[in-house]
C-alpha positions in Angstrom: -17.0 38.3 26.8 -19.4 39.2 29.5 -18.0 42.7 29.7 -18.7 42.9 26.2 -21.9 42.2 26.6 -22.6 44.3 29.1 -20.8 47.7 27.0 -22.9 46.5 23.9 -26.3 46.5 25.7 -25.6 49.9 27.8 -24.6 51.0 23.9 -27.9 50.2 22.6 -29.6 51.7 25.6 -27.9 55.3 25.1 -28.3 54.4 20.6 -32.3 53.9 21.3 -32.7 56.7 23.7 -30.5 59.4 21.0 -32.6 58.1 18.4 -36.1 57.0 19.6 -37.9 56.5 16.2 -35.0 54.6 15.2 -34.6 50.6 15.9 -31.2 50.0 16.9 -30.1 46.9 17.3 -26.5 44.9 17.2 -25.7 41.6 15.9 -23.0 40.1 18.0 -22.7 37.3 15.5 -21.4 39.8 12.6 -20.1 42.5 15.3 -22.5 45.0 12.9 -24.6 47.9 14.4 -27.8 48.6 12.9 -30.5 51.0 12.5 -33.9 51.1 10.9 -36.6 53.1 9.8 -39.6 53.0 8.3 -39.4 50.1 5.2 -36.4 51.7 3.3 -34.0 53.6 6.1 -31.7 50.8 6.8 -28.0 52.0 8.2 -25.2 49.8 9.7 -22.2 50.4 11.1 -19.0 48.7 12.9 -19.0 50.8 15.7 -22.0 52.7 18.2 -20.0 56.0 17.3 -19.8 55.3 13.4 -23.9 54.1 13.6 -24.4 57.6 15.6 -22.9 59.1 12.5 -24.4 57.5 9.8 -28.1 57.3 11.4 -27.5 61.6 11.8 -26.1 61.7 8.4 -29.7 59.7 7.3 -31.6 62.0 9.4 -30.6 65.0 7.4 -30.8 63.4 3.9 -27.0 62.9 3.1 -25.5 60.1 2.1 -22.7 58.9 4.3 -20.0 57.4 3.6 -19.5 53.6 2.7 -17.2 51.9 5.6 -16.8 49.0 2.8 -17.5 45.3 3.7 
């Protein structure tokens, strides 16, 4: 568990820096990856490398696709 800690924190780290006016954030609880922006950009993801793709995706204007619940 402690190793997976560590990878998720050194995640966020490189997530935040990539995508400074973004809050990125993961909820260890769920094992979700967020991101938000402003009051109505609101991505999540299962994966840093999914998020990183979605949260571009958002950047642009597209929709990306639904990973389903």
């Amino acid at each position: 568990m402690p190793d997976d800690n560590a990878q998720a924190i050194d995640d966020t780290r490189k997530l935040r820096a990539k995508f400074p006016r973004w809050g990125i954030l993961f909820d260890p609880l769920e094992s979700v990856w967020v991101a938000v922006r402003g009051k109505r950009t609101l991505v999540a993801a299962s994966s840093p490398e999914k998020l990183t793709e979605q949260v571009e995706a958002a950047a642009r204007g597209e929709v990306g696709p639904d990973e389903g619940d």
